[in-house]
C-alpha positions in Angstrom: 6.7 -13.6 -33.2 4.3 -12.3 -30.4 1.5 -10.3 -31.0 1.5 -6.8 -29.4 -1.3 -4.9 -28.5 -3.3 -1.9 -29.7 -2.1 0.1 -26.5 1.7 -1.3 -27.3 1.4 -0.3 -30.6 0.8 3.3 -29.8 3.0 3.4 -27.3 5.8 2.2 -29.4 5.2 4.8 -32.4 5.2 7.5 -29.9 8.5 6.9 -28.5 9.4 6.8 -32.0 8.0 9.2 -33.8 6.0 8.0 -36.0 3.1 9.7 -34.8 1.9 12.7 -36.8 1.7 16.3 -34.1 -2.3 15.9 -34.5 -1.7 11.8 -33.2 0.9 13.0 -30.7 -1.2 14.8 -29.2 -4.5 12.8 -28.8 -2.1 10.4 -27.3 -1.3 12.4 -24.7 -4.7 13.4 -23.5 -5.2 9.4 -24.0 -2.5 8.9 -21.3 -4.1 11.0 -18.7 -7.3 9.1 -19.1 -6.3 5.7 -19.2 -4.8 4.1 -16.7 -4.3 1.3 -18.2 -2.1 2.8 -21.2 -0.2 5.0 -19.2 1.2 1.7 -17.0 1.9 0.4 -20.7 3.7 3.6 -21.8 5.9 3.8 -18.6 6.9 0.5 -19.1 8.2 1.0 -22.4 9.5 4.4 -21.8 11.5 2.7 -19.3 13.0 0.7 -21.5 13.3 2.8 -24.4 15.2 5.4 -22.1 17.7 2.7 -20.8 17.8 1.6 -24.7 21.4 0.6 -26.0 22.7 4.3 -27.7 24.6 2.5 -30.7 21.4 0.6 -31.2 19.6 3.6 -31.6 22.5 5.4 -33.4 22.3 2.2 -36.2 18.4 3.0 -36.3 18.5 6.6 -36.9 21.7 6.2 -39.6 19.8 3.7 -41.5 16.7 6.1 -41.6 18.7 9.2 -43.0 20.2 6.0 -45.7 16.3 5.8 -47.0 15.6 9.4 -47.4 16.9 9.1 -50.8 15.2 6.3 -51.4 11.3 5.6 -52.8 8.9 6.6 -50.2 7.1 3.9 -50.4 10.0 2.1 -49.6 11.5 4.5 -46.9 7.2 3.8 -44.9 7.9 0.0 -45.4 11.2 -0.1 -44.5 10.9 2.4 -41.4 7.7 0.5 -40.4 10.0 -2.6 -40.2 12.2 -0.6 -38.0 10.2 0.4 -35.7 8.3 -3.2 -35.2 12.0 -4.6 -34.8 12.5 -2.2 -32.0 9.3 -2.8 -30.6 9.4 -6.5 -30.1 13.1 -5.8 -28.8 11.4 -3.4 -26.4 8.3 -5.8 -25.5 10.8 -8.8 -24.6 13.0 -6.4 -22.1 9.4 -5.4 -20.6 8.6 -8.8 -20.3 11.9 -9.3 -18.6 11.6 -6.7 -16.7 8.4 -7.5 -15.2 9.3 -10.8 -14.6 12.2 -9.7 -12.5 9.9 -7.0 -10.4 7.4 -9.8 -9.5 9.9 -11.7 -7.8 11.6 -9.0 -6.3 10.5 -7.2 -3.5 8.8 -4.6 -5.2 6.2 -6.6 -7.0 3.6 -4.7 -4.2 3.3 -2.1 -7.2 1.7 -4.1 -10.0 -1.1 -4.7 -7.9 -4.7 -3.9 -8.8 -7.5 -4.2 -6.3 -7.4 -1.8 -3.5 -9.8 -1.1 -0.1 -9.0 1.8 1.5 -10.7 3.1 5.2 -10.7 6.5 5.9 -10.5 7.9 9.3 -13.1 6.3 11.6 -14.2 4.0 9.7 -13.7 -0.1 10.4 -14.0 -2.5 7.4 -14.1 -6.0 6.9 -12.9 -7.6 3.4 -13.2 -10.8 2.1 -10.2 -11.9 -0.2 -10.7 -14.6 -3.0 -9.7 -17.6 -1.2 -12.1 -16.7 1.8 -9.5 -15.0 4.3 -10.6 -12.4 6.2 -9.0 -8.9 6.7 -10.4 -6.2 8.7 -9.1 -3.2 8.4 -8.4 0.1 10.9 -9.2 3.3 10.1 -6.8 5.2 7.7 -5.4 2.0 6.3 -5.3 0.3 2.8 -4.8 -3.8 1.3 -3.6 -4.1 -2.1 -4.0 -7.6 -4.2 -3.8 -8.8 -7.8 -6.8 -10.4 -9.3 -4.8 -14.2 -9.3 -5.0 -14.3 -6.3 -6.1 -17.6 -5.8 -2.8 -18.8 -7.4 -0.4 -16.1 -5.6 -1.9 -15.4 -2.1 -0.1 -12.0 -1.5 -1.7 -8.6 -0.3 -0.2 -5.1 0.0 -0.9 -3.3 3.0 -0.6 0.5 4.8 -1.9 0.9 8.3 -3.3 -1.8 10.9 -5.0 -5.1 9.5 -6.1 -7.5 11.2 -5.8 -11.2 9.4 -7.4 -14.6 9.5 -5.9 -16.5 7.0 -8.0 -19.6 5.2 -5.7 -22.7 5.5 -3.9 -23.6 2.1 -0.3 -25.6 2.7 0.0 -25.5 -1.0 0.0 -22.0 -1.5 1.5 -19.4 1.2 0.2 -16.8 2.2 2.1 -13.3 1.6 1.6 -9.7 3.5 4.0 -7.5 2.1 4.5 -3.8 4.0 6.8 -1.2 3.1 9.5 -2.7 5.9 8.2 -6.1 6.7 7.3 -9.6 4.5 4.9 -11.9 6.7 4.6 -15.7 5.0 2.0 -17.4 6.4 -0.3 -20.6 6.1 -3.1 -20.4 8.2 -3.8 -18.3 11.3 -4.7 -15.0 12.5 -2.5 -12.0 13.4 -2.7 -8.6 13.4 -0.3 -5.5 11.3 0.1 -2.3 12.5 2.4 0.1 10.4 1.3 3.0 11.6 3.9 4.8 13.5 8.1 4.2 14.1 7.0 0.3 15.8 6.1 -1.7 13.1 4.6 -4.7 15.1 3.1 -8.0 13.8 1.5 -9.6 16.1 0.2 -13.4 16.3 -3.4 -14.9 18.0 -2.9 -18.1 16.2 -0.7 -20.0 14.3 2.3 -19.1 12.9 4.4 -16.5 10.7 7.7 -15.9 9.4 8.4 -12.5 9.7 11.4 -11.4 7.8 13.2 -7.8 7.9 13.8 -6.2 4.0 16.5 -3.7 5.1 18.8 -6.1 7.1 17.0 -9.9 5.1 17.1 -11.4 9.0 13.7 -13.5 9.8 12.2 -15.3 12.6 9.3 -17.0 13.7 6.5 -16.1 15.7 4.3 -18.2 18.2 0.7 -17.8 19.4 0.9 -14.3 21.9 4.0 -13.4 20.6 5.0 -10.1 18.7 7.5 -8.5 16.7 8.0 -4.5 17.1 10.6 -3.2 14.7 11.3 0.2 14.9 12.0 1.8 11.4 14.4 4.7 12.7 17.1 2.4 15.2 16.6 -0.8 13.5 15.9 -2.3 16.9 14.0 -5.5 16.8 12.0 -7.1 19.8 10.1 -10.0 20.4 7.7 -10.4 22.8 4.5 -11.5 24.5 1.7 -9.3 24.4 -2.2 -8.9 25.4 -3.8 -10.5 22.8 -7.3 -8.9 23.8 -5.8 -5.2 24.1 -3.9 -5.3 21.0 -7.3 -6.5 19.1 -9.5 -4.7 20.6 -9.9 -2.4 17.2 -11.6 -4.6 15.6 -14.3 -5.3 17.8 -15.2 -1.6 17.7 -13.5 -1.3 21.0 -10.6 1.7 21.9 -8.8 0.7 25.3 -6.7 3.5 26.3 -4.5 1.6 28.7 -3.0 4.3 31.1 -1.7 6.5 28.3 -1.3 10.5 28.8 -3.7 12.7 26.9 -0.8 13.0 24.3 -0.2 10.6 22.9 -3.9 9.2 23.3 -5.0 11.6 20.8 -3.7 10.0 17.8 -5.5 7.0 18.4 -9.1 8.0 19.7 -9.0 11.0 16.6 -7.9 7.8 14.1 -10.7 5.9 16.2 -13.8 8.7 15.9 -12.6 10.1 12.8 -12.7 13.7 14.1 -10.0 16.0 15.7 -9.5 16.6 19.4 -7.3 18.8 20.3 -5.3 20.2 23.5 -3.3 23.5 23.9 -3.1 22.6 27.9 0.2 21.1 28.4 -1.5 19.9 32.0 -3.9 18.3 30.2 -1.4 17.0 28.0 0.4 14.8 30.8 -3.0 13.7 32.4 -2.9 10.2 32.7 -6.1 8.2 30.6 -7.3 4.8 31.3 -10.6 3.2 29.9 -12.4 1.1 27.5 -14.8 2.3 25.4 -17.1 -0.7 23.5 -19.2 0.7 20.8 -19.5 4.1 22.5 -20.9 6.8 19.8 -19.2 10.4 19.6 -21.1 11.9 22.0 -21.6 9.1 24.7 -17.2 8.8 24.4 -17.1 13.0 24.9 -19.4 12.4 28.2 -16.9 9.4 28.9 -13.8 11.2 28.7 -15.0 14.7 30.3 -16.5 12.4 33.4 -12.8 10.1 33.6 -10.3 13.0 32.9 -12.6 15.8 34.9 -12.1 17.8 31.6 -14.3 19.8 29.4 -15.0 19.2 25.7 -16.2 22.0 23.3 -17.0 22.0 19.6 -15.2 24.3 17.9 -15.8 23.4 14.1 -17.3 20.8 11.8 -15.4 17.7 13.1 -13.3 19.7 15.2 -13.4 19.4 19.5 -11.0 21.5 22.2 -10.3 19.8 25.5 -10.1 22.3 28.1 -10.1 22.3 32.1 -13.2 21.3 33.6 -14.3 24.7 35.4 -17.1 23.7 37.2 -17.3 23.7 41.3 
């Protein structure tokens, strides 16, 4: 018979009612506090919830039988009840579990998480020595075998170089995309509508969760699929503008002013804004390398002949450039 744990245990006489109101309610103010418990507890409230009725019919029947009986007996015997449900319960979990992690949702058990925040680059090291860097605003999830199960979890833009392992593939699992992998280097970006995967080295299997179609991608090729018409494209693209992010480079590559904003207020961290809807439609083209705030403001007033003022903490207003 397996062995269930203290955290089990409590979870199990609560959705049974064997706690007393004084236990009920430490439990509860557990739950907030631990985690770990409360993934436990949802687990088996899962199952409990989706329990057979006549199962649980039989169980309350057979407690109202040994009311009239010695209490000693009724504690014993309703203790047996419960433990009977409980390794019932512990089995579905157990099945239940087993069928999430090989389903396409097993991105939700995991447990170690890096998260950027806006302006901010970071390089991570996974167990098995592959690099990720990631973009601002983004976030890799992984389990703590990873060395056994190479898959990772992201949101955002990542960029990937993969440590070599035939024997054990290499997963990236997004909300819309699964990317299988050996060894090589590519870059994610789930950012906007365009999901896009996009290989330097190598090769991936890309494959498509809503419609289960995958293909393969070659070195300077890249999939965009676009979440809101379904559309799928490959193509070639510029491996140096594409991963220019991670090199602490933005390249604006003739873009207008709006839709440039997005990425040089994800690239700086701050919040540029334009109520000018000429300024809007300007044209932009540049690359900035390791440029500081200010030195990119003096950049971008001198290319766009605009004029940049602080307005708050964080917070900058383009406006036309009124000087003679």
């Amino acid at each position: 018979m397996m062995e269930m744990t203290k955290n089990e245990k409590k979870c199990v006489r609560y959705l049974t009612q064997e706690l007393s109101t004084a236990a009920k309610a430490i439990f509860e103010i557990e739950l907030t506090l631990d985690h770990e418990l409360k993934a436990t507890f949802n687990n088996y409230k899962l199952i409990w919830d989706n329990y057979p009725e006549s199962l649980k019919a039989y169980e309350a029947q057979k407690d109202l039988q040994l009311e009239s009986q010695d209490i000693y007996r009724t504690q014993r015997s309703k203790r047996n009840v419960i433990y009977r449900v409980a390794y019932s319960l512990a089995a579905c979990v157990i099945l239940f579990i087993t069928y999430g992690y090989f389903s396409h949702s097993d991105e939700l058990s995991y447990k170690n998480q890096v998260t950027t925040s806006k302006g901010q680059r970071q390089a991570v090291y996974l167990p098995d020595s592959s690099l990720v860097i990631l973009n601002a605003s983004s976030e890799i999830q992984y389990n703590s075998d990873f060395n056994t199960k190479r898959r990772v979890y992201i949101k955002g833009e990542a960029y990937f170089d993969v440590t070599h392992n035939k024997e054990i593939p290499f997963v990236v699992h997004t909300e819309d995309l699964n990317i299988t992998v050996l060894g090589t280097a590519f870059n994610v970006n789930t950012v906007l509508d365009n999901k896009s995967v996009s290989l330097e080295r190598g090769k991936v299997n890309v494959l498509i969760k809503t419609s289960k179609n995958s293909l393969n991608l070659l070195p300077e090729e890249e999939l965009i699929y676009n979440t809101k018409t379904s559309d799928v494209t490959k193509r070639n693209f510029n491996v140096t503008k594409t991963l220019a992010w991670k090199d602490n480079m933005l390249i604006l590559d003739n873009l207008i002013f709006k839709d440039a904003l997005y990425k040089i207020n994800n690239f700086y961290g701050v919040s540029f804004k334009i109520t000018d809807e000429e300024i809007n439609q300007k044209m932009i083209t540049g690359a900035f390398k390791e440029q500081d705030l200010e030195e990119f403001i003096h950049s971008i007033e001198f290319i766009a002949d605009v004029e940049i003022k602080k307005v708050n903490h964080n917070e900058y207003l383009i406006i036309q450039n009124h000087e003679d």
